[in-house]
Each structure stands twice: as C-alpha cells, then as structure tokens.
C-alpha positions as CSV (number, residue, x, y, z in Angstrom):
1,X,-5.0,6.4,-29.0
2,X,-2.1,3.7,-30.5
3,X,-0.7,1.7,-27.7
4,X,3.3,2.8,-26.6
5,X,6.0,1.0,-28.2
6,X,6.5,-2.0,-25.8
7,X,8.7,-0.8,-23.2
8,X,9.2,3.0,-23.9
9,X,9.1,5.3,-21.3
10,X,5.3,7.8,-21.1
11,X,6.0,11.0,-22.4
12,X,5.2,12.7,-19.2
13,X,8.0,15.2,-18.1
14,X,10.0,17.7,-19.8
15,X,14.2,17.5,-19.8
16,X,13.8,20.5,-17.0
17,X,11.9,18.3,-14.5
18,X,14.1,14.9,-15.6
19,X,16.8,17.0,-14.1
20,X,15.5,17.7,-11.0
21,X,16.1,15.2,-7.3
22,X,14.3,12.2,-7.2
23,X,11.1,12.7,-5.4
24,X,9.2,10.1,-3.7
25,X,6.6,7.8,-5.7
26,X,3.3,9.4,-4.0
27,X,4.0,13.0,-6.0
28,X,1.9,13.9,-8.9
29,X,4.5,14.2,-10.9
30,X,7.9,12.0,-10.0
31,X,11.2,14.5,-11.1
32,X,13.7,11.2,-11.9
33,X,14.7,9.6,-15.4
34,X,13.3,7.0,-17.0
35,X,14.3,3.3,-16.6
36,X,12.1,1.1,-18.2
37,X,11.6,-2.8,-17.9
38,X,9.4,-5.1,-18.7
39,X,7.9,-7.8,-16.0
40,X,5.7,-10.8,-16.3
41,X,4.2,-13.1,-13.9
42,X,1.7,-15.9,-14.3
43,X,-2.0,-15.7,-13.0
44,X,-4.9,-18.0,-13.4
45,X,-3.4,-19.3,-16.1
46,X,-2.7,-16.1,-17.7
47,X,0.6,-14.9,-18.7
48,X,0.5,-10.9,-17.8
49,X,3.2,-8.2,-19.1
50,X,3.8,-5.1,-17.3
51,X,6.2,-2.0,-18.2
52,X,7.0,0.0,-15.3
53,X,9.4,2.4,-14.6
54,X,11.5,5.3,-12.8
55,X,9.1,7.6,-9.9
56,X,7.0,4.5,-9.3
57,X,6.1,2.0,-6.6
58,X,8.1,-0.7,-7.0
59,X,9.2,-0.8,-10.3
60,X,11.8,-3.4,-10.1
61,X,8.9,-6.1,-9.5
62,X,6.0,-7.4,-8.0
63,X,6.6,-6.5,-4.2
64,X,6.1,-9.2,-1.5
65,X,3.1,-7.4,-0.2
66,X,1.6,-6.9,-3.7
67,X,2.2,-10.4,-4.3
68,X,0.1,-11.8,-1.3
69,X,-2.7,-9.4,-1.9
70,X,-3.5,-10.8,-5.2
71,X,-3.2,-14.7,-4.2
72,X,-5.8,-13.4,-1.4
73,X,-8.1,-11.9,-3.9
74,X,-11.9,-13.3,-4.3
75,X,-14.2,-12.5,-6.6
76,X,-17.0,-12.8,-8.6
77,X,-16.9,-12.8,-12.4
78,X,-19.5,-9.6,-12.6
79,X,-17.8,-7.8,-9.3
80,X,-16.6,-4.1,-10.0
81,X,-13.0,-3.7,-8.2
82,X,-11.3,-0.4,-7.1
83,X,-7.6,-0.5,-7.0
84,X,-6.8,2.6,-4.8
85,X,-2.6,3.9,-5.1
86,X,-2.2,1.4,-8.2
87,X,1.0,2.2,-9.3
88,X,2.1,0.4,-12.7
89,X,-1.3,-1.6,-12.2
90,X,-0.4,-5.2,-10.8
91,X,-3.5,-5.3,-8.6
92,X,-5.7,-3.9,-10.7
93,X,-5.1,-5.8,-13.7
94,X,-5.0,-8.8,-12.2
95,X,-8.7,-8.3,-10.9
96,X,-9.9,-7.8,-14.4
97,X,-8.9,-10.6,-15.2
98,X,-10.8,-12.0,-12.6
99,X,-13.5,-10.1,-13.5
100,X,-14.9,-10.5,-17.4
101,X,-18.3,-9.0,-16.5
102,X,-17.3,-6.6,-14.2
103,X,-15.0,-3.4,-14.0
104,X,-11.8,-2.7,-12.6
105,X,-10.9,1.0,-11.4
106,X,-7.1,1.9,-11.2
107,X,-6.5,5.4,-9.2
108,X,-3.1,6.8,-8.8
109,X,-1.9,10.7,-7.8
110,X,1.2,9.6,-10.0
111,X,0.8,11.0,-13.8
112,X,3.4,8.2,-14.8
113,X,2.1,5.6,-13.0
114,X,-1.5,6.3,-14.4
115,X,0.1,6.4,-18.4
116,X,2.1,3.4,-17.4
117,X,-1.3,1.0,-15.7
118,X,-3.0,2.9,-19.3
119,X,-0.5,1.1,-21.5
120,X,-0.3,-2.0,-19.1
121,X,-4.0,-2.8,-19.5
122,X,-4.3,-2.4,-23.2
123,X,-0.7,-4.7,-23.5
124,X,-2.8,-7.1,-21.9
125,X,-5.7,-6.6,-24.4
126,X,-7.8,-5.8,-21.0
127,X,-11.4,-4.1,-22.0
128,X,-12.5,-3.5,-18.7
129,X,-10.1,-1.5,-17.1
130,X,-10.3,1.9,-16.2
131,X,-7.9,4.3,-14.9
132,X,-7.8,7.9,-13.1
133,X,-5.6,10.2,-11.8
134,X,-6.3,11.8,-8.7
135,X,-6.3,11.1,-4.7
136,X,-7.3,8.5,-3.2
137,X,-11.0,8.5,-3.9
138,X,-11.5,11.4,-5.3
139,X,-11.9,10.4,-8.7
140,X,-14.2,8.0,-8.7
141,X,-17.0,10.7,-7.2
142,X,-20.1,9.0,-5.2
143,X,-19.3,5.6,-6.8
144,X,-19.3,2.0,-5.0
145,X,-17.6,-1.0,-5.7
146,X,-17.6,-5.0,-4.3
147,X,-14.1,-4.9,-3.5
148,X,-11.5,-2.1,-2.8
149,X,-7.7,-3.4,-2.7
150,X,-4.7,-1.0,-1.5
151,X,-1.4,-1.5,-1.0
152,X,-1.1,2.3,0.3
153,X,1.8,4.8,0.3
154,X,2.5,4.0,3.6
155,X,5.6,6.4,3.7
156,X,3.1,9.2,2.9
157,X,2.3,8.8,6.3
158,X,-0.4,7.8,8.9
159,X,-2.8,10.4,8.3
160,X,-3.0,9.4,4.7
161,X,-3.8,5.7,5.4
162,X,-6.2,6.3,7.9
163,X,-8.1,8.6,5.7
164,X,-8.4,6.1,3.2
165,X,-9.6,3.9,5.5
166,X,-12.0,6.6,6.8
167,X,-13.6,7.2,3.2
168,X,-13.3,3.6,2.0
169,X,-17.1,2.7,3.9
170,X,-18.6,5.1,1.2
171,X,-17.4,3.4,-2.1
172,X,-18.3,-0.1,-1.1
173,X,-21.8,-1.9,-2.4
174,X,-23.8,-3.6,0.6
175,X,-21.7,-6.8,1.2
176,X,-18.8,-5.0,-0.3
177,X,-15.2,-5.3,1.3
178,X,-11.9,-3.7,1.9
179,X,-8.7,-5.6,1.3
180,X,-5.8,-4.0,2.5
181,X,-1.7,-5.3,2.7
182,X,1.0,-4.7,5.0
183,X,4.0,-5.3,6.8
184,X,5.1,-5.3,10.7
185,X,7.4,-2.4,9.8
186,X,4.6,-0.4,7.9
187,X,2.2,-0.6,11.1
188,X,-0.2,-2.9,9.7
189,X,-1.0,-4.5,13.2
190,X,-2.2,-0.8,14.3
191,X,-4.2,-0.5,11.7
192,X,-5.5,-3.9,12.0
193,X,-7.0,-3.1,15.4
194,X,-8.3,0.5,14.4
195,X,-10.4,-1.6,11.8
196,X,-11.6,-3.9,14.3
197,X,-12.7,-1.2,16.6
198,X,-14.8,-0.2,13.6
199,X,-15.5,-2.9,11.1
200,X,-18.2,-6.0,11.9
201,X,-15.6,-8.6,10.9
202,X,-11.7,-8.4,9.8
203,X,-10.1,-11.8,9.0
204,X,-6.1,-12.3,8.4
205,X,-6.7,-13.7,4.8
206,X,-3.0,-14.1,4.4
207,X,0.5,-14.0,6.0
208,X,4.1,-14.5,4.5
209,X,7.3,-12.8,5.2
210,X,6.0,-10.5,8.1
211,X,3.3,-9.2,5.3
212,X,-0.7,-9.8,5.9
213,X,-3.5,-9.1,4.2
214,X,-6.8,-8.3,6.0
215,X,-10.2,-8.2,4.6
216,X,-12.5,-6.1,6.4
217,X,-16.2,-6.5,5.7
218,X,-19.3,-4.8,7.3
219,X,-18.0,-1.2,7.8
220,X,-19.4,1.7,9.7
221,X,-22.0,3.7,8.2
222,X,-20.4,6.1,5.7
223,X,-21.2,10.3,7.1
C-alpha cells in the first residue's frame, strides 16, 4: 500500500459520521473532523515525524506523561515491545527505534489512530512495527513480550485500567515488565499500591510535573 500524502487526514469516516458530536478518543470510531498536524521531536539522536489528528489522544503533542514514559524506557536491541492504547504511535515508535532486532506492537480500539500510527511508522521508514486494532490485548492472542508500555485511557474508567493490568501478567516473557504512566489526578498512586500488593517489585522509574512512571516486574501467575 503507498504511504499517505504527508499530513492528510485517513480516509476513515464518511461526511454522515464527520457530522456527528465529538466523541471521546477511546471509541472505535471518533465522530469529529479532521485537523491534521505534523509533530517532531528528537530521540536518540533520531529526528521522528508524526501526523496526528482530530478523535485522538493528544493530538496537539507529545503529552507530559507520554513524554516521561519514553525517557524511562530500557531496552534491549532484540526486545519485542507492546504498546497497549497507542494512539498516533509516540511510544511505540520510539521503542522500535530502540529496538532494530526486535518488534514493536501498537494496539489501539481507535480506527484513526491505528491508520494514523500505520502511516507514522512507514514516515519513519520503521520495518519493525506492527499495528492492530482491537482492545486492549485482544489482538495480539496468546502472545508475550519483554516490555508492555501504556499510557491508558484513563477517562475510560477504573475498570478498564485495572483490567489491563489484570491481563498484562499473561503477555509478558519470564523477566518481562510492565511500564505504566500517570498523574496524581488520574489515580496513579492507587494503582501504584494495587501493583505492589501483587507484583514482586514496582520501582518509581520517573517523576515530573505530578506524572510518574512505574515499572512493575515479577507479576502474578497469569489464570
């Protein structure tokens, strides 16, 4: 398939759903306009370009939280990533990067964000990128990885996060870890503890702003 014109919007939506009230980000398939922009940032050296858009996480910029996740990210060269709720693909794409011999997975219930993290990774002549449409990790079937990093949809609600947390133990490799972002206001401190009531370690990798990222390592034995 050709790569998108540089900055056009995915042809996703028809006029009839344009039309329709903004819906929030975490919807299959977001009812507002398009908006397009283009966004760069700098890492490892790297120059990467993003489009994002309309209906999706964020799309003004890199958010604070997203931000800190990825200075806090460590990995191996030949690690396979899964980027769970990865919006335009900021996380994602920057662990392929990391990553030459390994794999990153970018999952998303949003159509456009999905067609926009598709075009993002080939803009960025990225190989080893993959990315599905579905919830949470539902598309990625029995498979593990190293390292899963989320900045969940944390206005979906409680329930949603937890569960994520709940099926994250059965994606991960032996060794494997979870790296997770948030804010005071987003409850991150409750589910800080609920980790450590469950998980062998969980270490504050990084604060700024009222944001910290934990990584949580020896889970509880997947069901």
């Amino acid at each position: 398939m050709p790569p998108d014109p540089p900055g056009s919007p995915p042809q996703d939506e028809t006029p009839e759903e344009l039309a329709q009230p903004f819906q929030h980000y975490f919807t299959p398939k977001p009812k507002v306009g398009h908006a397009t922009r283009t966004l760069r940032f700098l890492y490892r050296g790297r120059v990467l370009s993003f489009t994002t858009d309309l209906g999706i996480f964020s799309y003004e910029g890199v958010d604070p939280g997203t931000s800190l996740l990825i200075e806090n990210m460590e990995l191996e060269e030949d690690e396979n990533v899964l980027d769970i709720g990865c919006g335009w693909g900021a996380i994602g794409i920057a662990a392929a990067v990391s990553v030459p011999q390994g794999q990153a997975t970018l999952v998303d219930v949003n159509h456009r964000a999905i067609l926009l993290a598709r075009q993002n990774a080939r803009a960025n002549h990225l190989s080893n990128v993959e990315v599905l449409q579905g919830d949470l990790f539902a598309p990625v079937g029995e498979r593990r990885f190293d390292l899963i990093a989320t900045n969940p949809p944390y206005k979906a609600g409680r329930d949603l996060v937890i569960r994520a947390l709940e099926e994250a133990p059965a994606h991960l490799t032996p060794g494997g870890r979870l790296l997770l972002v948030g804010k005071g206001s987003q409850g991150v401190l409750f589910y800080q503890r609920w980790l450590e009531e469950r998980w062998a370690s969980v270490e504050v990798m990084g604060r700024r702003s009222g944001y910290r990222v934990l990584k949580a390592s020896g889970p509880p034995a997947s069901p």
